[in-house]
C-alpha positions as CSV (number, residue, x, y, z in Angstrom):
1,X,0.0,0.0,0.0
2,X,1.4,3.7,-1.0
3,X,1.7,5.7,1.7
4,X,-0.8,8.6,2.2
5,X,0.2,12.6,2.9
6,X,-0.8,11.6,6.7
7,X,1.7,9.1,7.0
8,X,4.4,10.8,4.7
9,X,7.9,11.6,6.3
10,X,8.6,14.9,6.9
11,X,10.0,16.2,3.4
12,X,8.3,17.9,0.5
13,X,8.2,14.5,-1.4
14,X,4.8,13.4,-2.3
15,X,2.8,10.1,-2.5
16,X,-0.6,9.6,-3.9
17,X,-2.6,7.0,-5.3
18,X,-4.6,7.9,-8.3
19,X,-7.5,5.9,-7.1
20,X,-7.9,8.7,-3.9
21,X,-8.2,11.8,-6.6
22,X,-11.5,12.4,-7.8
23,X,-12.0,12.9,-11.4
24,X,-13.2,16.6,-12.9
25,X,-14.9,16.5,-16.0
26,X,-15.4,19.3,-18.7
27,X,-17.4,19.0,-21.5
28,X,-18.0,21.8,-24.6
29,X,-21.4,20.0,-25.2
30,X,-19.7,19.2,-28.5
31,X,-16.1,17.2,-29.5
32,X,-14.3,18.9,-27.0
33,X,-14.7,16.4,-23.6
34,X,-12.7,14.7,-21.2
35,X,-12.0,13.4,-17.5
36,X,-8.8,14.7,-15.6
37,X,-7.3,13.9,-12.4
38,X,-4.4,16.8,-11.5
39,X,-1.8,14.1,-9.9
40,X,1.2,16.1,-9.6
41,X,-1.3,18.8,-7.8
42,X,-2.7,15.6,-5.3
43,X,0.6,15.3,-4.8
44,X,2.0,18.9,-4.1
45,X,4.1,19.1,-7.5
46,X,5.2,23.0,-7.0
47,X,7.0,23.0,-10.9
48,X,6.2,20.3,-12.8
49,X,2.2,19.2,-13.7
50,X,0.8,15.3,-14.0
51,X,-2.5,15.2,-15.2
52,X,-4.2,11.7,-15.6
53,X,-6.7,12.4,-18.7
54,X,-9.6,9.7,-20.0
55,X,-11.3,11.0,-23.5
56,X,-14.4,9.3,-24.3
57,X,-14.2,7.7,-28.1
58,X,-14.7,10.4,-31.1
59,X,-13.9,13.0,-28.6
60,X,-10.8,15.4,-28.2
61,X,-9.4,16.8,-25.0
62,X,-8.4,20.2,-25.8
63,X,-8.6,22.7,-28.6
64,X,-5.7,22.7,-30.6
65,X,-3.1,24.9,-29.4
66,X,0.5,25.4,-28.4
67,X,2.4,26.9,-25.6
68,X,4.8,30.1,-25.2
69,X,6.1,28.8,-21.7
70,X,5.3,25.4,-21.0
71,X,6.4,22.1,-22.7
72,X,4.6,19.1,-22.0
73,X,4.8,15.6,-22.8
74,X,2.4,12.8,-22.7
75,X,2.6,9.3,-22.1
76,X,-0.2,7.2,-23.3
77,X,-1.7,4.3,-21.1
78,X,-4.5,2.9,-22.9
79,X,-6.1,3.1,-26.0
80,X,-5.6,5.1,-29.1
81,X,-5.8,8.0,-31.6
82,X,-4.2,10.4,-32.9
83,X,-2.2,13.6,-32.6
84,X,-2.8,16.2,-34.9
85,X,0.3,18.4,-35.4
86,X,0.8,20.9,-38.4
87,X,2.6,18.3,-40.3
88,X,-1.0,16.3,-39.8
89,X,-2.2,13.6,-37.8
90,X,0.1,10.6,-36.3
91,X,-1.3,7.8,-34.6
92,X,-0.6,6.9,-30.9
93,X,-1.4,4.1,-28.7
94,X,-1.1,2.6,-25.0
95,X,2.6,2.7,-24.6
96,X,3.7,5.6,-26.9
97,X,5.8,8.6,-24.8
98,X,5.1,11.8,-26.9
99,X,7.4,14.8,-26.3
100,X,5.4,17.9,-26.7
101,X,8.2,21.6,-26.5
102,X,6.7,25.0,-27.2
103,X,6.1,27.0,-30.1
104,X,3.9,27.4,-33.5
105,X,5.3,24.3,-35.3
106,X,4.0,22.0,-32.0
107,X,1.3,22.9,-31.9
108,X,-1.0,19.6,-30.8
109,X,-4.6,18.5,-30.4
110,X,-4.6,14.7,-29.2
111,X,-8.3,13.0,-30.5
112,X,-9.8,9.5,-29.7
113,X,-10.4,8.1,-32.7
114,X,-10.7,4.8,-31.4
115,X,-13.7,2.6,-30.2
116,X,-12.4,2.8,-26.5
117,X,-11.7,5.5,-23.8
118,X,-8.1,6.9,-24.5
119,X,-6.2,7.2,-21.1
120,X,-2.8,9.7,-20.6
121,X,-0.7,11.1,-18.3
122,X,0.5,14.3,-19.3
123,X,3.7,15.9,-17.9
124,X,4.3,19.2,-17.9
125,X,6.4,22.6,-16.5
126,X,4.4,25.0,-14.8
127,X,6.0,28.3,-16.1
128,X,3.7,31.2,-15.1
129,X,3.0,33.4,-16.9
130,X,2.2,31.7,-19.5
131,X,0.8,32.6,-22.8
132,X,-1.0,29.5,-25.5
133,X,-2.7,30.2,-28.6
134,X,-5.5,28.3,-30.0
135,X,-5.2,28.9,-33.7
136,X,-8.6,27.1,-34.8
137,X,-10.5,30.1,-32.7
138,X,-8.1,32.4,-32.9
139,X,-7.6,33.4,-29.6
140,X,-4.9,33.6,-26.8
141,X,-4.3,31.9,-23.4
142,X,-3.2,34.5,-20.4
143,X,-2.1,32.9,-17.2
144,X,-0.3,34.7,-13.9
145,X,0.5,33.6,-10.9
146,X,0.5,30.1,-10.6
147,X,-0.1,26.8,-13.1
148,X,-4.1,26.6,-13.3
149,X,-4.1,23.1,-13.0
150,X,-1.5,22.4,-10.3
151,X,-2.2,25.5,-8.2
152,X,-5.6,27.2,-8.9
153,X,-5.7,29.2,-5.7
154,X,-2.7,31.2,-6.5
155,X,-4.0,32.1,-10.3
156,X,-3.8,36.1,-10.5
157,X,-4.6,36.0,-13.9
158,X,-6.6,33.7,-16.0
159,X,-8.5,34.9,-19.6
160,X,-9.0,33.8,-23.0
161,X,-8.4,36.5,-25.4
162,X,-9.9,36.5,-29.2
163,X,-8.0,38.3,-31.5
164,X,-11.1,38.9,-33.1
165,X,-13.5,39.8,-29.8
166,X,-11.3,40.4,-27.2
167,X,-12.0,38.9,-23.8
168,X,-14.3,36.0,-23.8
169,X,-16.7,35.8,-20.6
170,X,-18.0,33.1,-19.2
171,X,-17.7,29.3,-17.3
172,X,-15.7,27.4,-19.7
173,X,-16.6,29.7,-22.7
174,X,-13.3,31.3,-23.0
175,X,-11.6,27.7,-23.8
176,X,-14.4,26.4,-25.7
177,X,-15.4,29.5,-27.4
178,X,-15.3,29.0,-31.5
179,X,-13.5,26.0,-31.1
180,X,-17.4,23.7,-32.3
């Protein structure tokens, strides 16, 4: 049995199981759904992100995007898909380590394409601020203060800007917003 943050030595080393994080699910009410568990946050990660992601089949975790600050990598536990990238889509599958730097020509949109749930951890630096840009809608990423996912109580600053509308308002618009 892993030991639990009660029973941990004194350090800043941290031990979780996966099975006592409970899962947050976002959904666009289109193609854009998944279920995360933030591990590395469970855990007490300060600079470096583990997020357990499940994608239902036909759907796609995230808008297509790339990062300014943060690189990321993913390593794929079950399932399959693809990962569409400027240079088009490459397949992955349960057992497949994907490294994921910043800038334009990375950018990345992982989809299920597959007949099963496809299950990842992604890895990544938690660089604030950071800056992403979505190029399908257009828009920009702003984040301050701390990682959103490994620290959201220390964000200072958190928007989605469109080139085209400015600030998008909203629960979960600014990420989902012109990305159906």
């Amino acid at each position: 049995m892993c030991p639990t943050r009660e029973n941990q030595p004194r350090n800043d080393i941290g031990i979780v199981h996966v099975d006592e994080i409970d899962w947050t699910e976002r959904d666009s009410g289109g193609r854009l759904v998944h279920r995360r568990k933030g591990v590395g946050q469970a855990a007490g990660g300060k600079k470096l992100g583990c997020t357990l992601y499940e994608v239902p089949s036909g759907k796609r975790p995230q808008p297509y995007h790339y990062h300014y600050a943060n690189e990321e990598a993913m390593f794929v536990l079950s399932g399959s898909g693809s990962l569409r990238t400027p240079d088009g889509e490459q397949p992955i599958e349960a057992g497949m380590y994907v490294s994921l730097p910043t800038g334009e020509e990375n950018a990345r949109q992982v989809i299920n394409s597959s007949d099963e749930p496809l299950r990842y951890l992604c890895m990544s630096t938690t660089i604030t601020p950071e800056i992403a840009y979505l190029p399908d809608s257009n828009k920009y990423f702003l984040s301050a203060g701390a990682d959103p996912l490994s620290n959201p109580d220390d964000v200072t600053l958190l928007e989605f800007l469109s080139v085209d509308e400015g600030v998008v308002e909203g629960p979960n618009a600014g990420q989902w917003h012109g990305e159906e």
